[in-house]
C-alpha positions as a Markdown table, in Angstrom:
| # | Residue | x | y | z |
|---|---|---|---|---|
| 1 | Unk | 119.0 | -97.8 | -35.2 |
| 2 | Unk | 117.9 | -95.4 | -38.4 |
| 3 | Unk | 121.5 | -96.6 | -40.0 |
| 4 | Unk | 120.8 | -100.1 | -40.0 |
| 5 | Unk | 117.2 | -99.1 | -41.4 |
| 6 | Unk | 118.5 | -96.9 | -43.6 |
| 7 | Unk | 121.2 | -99.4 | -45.2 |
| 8 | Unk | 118.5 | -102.1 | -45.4 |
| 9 | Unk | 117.0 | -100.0 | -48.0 |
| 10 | Unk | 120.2 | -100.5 | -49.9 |
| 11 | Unk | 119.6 | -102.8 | -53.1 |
| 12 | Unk | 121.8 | -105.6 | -52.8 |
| 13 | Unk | 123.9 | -106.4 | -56.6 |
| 14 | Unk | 125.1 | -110.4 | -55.8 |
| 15 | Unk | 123.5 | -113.5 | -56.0 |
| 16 | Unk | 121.0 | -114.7 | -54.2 |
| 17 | Unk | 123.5 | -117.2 | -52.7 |
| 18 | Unk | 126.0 | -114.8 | -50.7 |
| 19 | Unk | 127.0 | -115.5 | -47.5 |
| 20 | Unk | 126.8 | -112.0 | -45.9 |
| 21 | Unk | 123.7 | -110.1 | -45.6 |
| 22 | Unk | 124.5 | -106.7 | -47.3 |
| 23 | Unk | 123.6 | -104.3 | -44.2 |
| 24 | Unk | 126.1 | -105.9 | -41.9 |
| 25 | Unk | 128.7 | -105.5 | -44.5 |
| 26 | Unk | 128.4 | -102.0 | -45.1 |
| 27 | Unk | 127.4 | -101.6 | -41.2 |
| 28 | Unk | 130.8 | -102.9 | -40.0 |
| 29 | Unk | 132.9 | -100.9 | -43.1 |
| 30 | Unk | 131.5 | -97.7 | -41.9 |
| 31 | Unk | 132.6 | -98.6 | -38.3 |
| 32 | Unk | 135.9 | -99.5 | -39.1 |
| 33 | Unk | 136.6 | -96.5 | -41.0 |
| 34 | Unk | 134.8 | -94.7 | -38.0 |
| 35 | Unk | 138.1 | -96.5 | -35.8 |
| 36 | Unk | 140.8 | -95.5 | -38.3 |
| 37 | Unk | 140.1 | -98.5 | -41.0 |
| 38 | Unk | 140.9 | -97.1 | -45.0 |
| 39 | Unk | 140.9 | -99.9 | -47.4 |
| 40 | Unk | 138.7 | -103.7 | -47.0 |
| 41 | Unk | 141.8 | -105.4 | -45.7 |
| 42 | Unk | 141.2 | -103.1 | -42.7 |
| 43 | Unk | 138.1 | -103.6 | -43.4 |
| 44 | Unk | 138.0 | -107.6 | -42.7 |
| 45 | Unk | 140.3 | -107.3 | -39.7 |
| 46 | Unk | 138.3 | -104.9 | -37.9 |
| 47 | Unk | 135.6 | -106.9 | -38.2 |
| 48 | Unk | 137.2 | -109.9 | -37.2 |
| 49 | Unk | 139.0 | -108.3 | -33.7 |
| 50 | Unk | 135.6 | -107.2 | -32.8 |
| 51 | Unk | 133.1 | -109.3 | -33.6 |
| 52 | Unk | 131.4 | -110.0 | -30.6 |
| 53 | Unk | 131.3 | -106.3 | -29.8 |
| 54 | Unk | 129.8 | -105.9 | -33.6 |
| 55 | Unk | 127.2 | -108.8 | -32.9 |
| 56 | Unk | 125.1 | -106.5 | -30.7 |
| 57 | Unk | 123.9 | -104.7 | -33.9 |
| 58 | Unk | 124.5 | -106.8 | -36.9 |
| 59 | Unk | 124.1 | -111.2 | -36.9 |
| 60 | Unk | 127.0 | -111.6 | -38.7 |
| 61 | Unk | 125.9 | -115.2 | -38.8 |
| 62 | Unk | 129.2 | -116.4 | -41.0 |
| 63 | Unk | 131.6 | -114.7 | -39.3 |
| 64 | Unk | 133.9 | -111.6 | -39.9 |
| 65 | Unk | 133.7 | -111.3 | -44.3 |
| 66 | Unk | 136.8 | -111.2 | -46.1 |
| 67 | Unk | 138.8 | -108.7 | -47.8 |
| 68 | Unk | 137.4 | -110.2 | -50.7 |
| 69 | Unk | 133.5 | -110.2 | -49.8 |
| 70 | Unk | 134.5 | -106.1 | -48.8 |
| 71 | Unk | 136.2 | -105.5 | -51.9 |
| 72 | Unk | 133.3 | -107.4 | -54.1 |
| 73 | Unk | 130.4 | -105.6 | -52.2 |
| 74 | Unk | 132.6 | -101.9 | -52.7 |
| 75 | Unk | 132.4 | -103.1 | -56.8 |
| 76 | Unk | 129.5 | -103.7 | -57.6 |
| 77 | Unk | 127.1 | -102.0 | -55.4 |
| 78 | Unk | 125.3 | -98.5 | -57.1 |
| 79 | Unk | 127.0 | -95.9 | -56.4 |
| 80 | Unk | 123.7 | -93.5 | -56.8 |
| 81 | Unk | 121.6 | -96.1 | -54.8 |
| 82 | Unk | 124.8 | -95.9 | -51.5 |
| 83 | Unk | 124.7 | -91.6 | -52.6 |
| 84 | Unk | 120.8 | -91.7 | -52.0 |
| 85 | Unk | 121.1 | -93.8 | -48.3 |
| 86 | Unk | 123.5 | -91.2 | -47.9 |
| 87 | Unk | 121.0 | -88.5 | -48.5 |
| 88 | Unk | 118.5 | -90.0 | -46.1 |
| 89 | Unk | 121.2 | -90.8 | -43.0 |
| 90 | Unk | 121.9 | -86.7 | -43.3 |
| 91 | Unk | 118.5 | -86.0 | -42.7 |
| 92 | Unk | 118.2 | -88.3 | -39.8 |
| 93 | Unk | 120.8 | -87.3 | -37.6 |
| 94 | Unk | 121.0 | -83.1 | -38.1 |
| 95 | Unk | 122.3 | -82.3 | -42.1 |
| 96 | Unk | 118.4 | -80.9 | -42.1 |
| 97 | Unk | 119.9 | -77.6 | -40.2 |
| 98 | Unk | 121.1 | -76.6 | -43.7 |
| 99 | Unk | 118.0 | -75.3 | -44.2 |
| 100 | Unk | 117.3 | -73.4 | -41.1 |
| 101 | Unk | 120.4 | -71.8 | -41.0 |
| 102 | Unk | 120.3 | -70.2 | -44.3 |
| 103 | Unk | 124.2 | -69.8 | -44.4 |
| 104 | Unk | 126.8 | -71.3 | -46.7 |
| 105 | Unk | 127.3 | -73.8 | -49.2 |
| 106 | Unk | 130.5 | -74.6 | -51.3 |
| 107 | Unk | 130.9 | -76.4 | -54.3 |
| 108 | Unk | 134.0 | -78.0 | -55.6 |
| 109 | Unk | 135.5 | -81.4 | -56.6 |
| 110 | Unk | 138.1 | -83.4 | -55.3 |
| 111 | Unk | 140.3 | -86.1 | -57.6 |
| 112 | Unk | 140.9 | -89.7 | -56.3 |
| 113 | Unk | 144.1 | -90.0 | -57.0 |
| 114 | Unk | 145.3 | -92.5 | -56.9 |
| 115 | Unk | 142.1 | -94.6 | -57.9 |
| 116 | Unk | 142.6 | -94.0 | -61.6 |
| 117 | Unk | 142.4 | -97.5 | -63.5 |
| 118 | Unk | 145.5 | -98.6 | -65.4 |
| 119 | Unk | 147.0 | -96.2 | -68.0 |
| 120 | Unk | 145.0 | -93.4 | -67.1 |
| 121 | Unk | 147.0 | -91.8 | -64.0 |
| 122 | Unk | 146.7 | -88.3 | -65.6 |
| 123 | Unk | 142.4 | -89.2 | -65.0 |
| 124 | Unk | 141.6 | -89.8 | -61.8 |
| 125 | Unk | 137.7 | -90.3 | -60.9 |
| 126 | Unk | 136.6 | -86.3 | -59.5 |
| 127 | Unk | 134.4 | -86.2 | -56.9 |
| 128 | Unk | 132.0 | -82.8 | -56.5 |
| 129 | Unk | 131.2 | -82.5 | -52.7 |
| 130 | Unk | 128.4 | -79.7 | -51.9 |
| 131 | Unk | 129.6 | -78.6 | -48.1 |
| 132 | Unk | 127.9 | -76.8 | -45.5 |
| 133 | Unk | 130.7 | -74.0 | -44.7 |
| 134 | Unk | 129.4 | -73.7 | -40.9 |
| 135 | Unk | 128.6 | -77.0 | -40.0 |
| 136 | Unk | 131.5 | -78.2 | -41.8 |
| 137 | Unk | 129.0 | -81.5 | -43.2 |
| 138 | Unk | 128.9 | -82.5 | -47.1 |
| 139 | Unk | 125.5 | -82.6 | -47.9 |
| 140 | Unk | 125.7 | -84.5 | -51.5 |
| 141 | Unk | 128.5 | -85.8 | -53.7 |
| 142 | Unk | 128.9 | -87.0 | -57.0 |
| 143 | Unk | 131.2 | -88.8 | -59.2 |
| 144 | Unk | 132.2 | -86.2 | -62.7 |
| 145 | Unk | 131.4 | -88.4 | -65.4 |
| 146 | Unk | 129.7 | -87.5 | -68.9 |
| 147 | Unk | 129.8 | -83.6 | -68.4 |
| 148 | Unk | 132.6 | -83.4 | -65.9 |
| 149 | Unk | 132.5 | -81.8 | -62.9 |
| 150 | Unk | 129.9 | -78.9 | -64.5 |
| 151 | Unk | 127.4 | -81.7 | -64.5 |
| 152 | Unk | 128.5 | -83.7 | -61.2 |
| 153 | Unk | 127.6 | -80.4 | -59.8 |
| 154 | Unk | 124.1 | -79.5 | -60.9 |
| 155 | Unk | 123.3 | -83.0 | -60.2 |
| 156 | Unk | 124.7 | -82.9 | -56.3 |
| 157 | Unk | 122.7 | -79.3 | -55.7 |
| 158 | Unk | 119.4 | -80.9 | -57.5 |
| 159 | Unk | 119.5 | -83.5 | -54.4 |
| 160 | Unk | 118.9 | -80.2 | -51.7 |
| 161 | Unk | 116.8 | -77.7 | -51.2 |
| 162 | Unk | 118.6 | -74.5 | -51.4 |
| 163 | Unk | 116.1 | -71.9 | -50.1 |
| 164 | Unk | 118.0 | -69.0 | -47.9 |
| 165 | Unk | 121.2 | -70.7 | -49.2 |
| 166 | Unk | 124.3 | -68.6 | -50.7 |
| 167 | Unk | 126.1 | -71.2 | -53.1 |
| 168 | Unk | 129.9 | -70.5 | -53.9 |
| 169 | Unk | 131.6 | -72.0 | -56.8 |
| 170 | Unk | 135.0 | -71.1 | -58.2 |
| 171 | Unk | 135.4 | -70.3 | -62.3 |
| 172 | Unk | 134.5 | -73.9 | -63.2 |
| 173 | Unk | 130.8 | -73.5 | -62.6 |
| 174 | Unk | 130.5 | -70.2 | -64.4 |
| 175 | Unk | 128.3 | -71.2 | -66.4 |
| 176 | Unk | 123.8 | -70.6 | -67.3 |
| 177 | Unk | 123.2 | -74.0 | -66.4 |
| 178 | Unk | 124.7 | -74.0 | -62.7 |
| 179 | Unk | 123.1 | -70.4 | -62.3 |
| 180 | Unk | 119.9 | -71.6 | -63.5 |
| 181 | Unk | 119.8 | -74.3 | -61.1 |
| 182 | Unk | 120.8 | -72.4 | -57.9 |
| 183 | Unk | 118.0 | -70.2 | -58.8 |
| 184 | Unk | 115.4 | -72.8 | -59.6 |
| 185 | Unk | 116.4 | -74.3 | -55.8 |
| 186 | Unk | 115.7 | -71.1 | -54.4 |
| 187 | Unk | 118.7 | -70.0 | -53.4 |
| 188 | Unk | 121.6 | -67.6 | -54.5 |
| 189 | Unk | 125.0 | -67.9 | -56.2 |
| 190 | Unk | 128.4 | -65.9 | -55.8 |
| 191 | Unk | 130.6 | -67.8 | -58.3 |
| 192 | Unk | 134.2 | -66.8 | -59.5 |
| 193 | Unk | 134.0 | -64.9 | -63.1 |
| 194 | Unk | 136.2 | -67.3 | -65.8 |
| 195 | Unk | 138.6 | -65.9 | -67.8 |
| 196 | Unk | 137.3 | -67.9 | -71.0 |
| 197 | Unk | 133.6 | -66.5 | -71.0 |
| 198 | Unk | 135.2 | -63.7 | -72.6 |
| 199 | Unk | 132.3 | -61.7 | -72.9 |
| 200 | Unk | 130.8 | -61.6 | -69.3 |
| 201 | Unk | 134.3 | -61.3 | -68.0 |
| 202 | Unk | 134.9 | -58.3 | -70.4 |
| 203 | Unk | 131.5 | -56.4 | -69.3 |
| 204 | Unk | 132.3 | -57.1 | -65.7 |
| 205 | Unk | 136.2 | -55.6 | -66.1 |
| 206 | Unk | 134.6 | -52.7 | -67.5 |
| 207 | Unk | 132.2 | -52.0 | -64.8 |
| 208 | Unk | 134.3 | -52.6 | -62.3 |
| 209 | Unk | 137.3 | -50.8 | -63.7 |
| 210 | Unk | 135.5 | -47.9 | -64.1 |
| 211 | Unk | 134.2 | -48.0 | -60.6 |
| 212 | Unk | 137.4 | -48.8 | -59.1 |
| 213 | Unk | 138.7 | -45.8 | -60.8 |
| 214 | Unk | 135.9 | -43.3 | -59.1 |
| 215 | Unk | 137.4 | -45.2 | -55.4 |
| 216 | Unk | 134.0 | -46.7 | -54.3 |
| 217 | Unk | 133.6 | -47.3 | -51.3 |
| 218 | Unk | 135.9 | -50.4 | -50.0 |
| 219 | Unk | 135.8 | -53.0 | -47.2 |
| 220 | Unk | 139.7 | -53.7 | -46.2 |
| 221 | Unk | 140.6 | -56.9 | -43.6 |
| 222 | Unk | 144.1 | -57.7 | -42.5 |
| 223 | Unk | 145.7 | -61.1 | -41.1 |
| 224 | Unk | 148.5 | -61.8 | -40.1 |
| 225 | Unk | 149.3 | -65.8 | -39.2 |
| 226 | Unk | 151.7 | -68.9 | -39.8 |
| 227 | Unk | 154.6 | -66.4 | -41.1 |
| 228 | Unk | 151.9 | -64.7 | -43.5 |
| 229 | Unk | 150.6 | -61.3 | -44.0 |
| 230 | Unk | 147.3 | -60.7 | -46.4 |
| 231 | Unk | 145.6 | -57.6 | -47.1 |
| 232 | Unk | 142.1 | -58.3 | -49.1 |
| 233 | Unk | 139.9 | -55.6 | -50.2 |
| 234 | Unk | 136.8 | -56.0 | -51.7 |
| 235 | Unk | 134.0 | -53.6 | -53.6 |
| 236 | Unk | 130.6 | -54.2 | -55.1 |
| 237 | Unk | 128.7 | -52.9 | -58.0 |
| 238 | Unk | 124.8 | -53.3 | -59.5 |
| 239 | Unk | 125.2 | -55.2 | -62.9 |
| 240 | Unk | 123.7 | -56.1 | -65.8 |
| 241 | Unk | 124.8 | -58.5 | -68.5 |
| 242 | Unk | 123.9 | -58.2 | -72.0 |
| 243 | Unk | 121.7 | -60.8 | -73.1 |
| 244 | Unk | 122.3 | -63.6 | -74.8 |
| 245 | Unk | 122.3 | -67.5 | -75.0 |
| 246 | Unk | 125.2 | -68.1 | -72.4 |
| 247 | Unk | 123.9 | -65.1 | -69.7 |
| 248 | Unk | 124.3 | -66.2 | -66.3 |
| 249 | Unk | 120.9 | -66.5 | -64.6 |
| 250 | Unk | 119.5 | -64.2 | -62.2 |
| 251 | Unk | 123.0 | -62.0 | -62.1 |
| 252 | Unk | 122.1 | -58.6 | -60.6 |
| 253 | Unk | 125.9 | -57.4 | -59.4 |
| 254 | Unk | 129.5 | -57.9 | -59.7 |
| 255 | Unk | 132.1 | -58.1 | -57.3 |
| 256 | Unk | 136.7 | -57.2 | -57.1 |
| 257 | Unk | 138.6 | -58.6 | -54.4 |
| 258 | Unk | 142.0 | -57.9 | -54.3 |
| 259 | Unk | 144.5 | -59.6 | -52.1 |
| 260 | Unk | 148.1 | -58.7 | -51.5 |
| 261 | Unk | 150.1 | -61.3 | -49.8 |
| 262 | Unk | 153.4 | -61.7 | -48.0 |
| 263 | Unk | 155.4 | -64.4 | -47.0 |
| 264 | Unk | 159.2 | -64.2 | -45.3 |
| 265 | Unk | 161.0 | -62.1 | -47.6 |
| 266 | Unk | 159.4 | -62.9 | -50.8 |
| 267 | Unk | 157.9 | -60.3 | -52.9 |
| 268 | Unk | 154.2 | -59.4 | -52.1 |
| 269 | Unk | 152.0 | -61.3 | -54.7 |
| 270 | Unk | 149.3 | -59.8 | -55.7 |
| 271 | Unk | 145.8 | -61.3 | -56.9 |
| 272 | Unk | 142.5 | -59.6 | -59.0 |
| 273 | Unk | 139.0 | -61.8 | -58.7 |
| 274 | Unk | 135.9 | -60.8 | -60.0 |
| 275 | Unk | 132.7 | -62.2 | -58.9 |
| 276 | Unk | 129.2 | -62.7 | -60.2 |
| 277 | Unk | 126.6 | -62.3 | -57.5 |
| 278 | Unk | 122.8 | -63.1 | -57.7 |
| 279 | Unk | 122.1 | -60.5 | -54.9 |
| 280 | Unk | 123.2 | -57.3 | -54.1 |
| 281 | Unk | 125.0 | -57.5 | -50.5 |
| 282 | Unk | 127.7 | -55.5 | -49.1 |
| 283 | Unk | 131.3 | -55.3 | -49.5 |
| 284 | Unk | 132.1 | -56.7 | -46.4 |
| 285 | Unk | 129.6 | -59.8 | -47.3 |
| 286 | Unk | 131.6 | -60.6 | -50.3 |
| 287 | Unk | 134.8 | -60.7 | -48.1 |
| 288 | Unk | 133.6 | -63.2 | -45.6 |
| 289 | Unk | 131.4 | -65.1 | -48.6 |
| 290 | Unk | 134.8 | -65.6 | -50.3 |
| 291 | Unk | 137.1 | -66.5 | -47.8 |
| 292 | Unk | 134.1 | -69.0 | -46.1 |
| 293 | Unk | 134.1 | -70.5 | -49.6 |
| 294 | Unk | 137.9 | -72.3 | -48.7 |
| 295 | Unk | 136.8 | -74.4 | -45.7 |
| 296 | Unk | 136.0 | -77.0 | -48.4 |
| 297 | Unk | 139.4 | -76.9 | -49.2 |
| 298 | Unk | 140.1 | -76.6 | -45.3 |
| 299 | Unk | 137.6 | -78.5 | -43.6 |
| 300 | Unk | 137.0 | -81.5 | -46.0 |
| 301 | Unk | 139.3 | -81.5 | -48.4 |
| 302 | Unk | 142.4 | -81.6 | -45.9 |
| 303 | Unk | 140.6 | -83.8 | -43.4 |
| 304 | Unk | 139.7 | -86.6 | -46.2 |
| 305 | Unk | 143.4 | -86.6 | -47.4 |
| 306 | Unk | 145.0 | -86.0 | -44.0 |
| 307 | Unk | 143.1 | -87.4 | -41.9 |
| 308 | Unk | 141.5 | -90.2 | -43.9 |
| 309 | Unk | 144.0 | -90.6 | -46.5 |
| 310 | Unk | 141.7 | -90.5 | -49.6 |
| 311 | Unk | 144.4 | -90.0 | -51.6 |
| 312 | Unk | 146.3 | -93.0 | -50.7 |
| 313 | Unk | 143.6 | -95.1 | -51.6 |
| 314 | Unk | 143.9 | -97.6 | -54.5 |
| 315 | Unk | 140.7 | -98.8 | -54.3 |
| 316 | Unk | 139.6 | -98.3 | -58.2 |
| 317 | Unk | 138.1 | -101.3 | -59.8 |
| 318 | Unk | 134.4 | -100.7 | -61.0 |
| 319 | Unk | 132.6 | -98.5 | -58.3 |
| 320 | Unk | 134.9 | -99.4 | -55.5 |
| 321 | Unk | 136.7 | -95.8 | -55.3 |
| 322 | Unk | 133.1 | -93.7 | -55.8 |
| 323 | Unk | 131.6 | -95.7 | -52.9 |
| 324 | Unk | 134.2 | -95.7 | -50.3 |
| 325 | Unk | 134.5 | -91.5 | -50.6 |
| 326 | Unk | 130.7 | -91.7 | -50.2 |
| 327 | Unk | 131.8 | -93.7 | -47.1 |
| 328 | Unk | 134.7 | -91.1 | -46.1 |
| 329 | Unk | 132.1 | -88.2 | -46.4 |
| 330 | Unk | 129.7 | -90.2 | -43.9 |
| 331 | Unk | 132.3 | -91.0 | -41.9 |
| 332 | Unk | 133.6 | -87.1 | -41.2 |
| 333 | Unk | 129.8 | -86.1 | -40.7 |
| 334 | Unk | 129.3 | -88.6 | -37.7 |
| 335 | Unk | 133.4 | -87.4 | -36.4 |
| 336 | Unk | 131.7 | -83.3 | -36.6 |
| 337 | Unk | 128.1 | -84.3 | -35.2 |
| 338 | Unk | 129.9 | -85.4 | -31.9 |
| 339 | Unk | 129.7 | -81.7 | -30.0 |
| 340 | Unk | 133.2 | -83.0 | -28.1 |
| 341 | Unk | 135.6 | -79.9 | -29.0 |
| 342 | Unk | 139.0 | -82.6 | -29.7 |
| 343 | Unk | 140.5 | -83.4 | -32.6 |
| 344 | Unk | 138.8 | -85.5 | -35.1 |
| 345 | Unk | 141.6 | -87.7 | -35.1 |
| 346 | Unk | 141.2 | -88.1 | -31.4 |
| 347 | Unk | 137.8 | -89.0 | -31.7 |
| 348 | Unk | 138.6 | -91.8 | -33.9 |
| 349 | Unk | 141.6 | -92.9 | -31.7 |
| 350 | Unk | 139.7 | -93.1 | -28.9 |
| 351 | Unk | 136.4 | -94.9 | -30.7 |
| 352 | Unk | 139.2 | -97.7 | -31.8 |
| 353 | Unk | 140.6 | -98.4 | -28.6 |
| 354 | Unk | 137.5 | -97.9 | -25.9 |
| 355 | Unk | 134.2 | -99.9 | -27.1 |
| 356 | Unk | 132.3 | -97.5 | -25.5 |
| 357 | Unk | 133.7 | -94.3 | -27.2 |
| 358 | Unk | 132.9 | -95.5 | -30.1 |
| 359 | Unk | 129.3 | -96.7 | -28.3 |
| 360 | Unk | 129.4 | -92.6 | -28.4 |
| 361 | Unk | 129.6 | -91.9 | -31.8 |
| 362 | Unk | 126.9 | -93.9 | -32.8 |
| 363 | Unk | 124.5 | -92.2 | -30.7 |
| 364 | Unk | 124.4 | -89.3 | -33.0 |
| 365 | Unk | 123.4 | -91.6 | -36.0 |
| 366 | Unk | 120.3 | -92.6 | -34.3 |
């Protein structure tokens, strides 16, 4: 089984002297989180209640570890050594059809929390996911550390190859450096303009002020859902940005969507964004590029808190918290790459009561 290989490759942090071989501990972890497990007390049970089931992969020659031997391991293990097994288990059971499809990749971080360490509740550790917007996968994460989430970022997109690739970012990654290294990976950028880089923001108002006062044309969708009415309309203009040492890289047009939104019998609210694009596609493009853009927030985001509940975890201790959401990310990869159309959380409902459902989820690891 690749997983087991793959996890094998995992350098080990203890002593020579441990009792459990590192593979079958991080083997069994990502099993019980598979059946509905969140912390290494669920951890140590599953393992435990199904051991003999577990022994058909794994020796698990001492037993079922302890929720201390979990909770060790989760510590000290490299958190960039776990990211890169990561890296190679999406390439061995279907993340490669990121590059064939040459669709949609998001980019935005996530806090922990409640996995801050003591007295520093107002910093929790950020994760930055990169996410495939039409398989729904994560293809790379990263823990923000020196260089916040900016650098967490450009380190995650480094790990890919981007080629045919649109990557969306919101105002936090407006920025030379993150431009610079979409382009470099071959692929192309339509990021949220911030408010603080006064001077790109200023040029682009201009542009698209003036256009929007000549009434280019516009392309217009209405929805209507969940109590909620939105009108978005979006336009697109060539661009050029004055030079300088901040210039975005590779920017060749900008982009206004307006949104008006109403919900019950509150006033309509009403929302300007401007976009910097490194291609010049159509209006209606930029509508489905930017609304695409939020099943991060949909499709991961919610599922790891909901679903998974990330945000309940108090895992924190050393690199305990940055490894298990490496985990959780694996773990909601395996739950899309079964084709089954149910609920997620049926899938891992069933894996934890039938031995052979979850026998069916670990074929698409192989």
């Amino acid at each position: 089984m690749q997983i087991l290989e793959i996890l094998d490759e995992v350098p080990d942090p203890r002593r020579f002297n441990v009792r459990h071989d590192l593979t079958d501990i991080l083997f069994v972890a990502f099993l019980a989180m598979l059946c509905g497990a969140t912390d290494c007390t669920d951890f140590a049970e599953f393992t435990a209640g199904r051991l003999e089931f577990l022994r058909q992969f794994v020796p698990l020659k001492n037993g079922a570890p302890s929720h201390d031997t979990f909770s060790d391991v989760f510590r000290a293990l490299d958190p960039d050594a776990f990211n890169a097994a990561f890296q190679r288990l999406m390439a061995a059971f279907g993340a490669q059809a990121r590059y064939e499809a040459q669709g949609q990749i998001a980019v935005d971080g996530k806090a922990l929390r409640r996995a801050y360490e003591k007295g520093r509740a107002h910093m929790p550790p950020l994760v930055v996911t990169v996410f495939e917007c039409g398989t729904f996968l994560s293809l790379a994460q990263q823990v923000a550390a020196k260089g916040g989430e900016a650098e967490a970022a450009i380190r995650a997109l480094r790990l890919l190859d981007l080629e045919g690739c649109v990557v969306s970012a919101d105002a936090a990654h407006c920025h030379r450096r993150f431009t610079q290294t979409v382009v470099d990976g071959g692929g192309d950028y339509l990021v949220t303009i911030k408010g603080n880089q006064s001077k790109l923001a200023a040029e682009a108002a201009a542009v698209l002020d003036a256009a929007a006062a000549a009434k280019p044309p516009c392309a217009e969708t209405q929805e209507t859902a969940h109590g909620r009415h939105e009108r978005r309309c979006a336009f697109v203009v060539p661009f050029q940005q004055s030079k300088g040492k901040n210039a975005l890289i590779g920017l060749v047009a900008v982009a206004r969507v307006e949104d008006w939104r109403t919900e019950g019998g509150k006033p309509t609210a009403h929302e300007v964004r401007d976009f910097a694009l490194s291609w010049l596609p159509t209006a209606e493009e930029v509508l489905t590029r930017v609304r695409q853009h939020w099943a991060i927030e949909n499709n991961l985001h919610w599922q790891l808190d909901v679903l998974l509940l990330e945000d309940q975890n108090r895992s924190r201790k050393q690199n305990a918290a940055t490894n298990q959401a490496t985990l959780r990310r694996l773990v909601l990869n395996v739950l899309r790459a079964d084709p089954r159309k149910i609920p997620l959380a049926s899938k891992r409902r069933k894996a934890r009561w039938n031995d052979q459902e979850l026998l069916g989820l670990m074929t698409h690891m192989r």
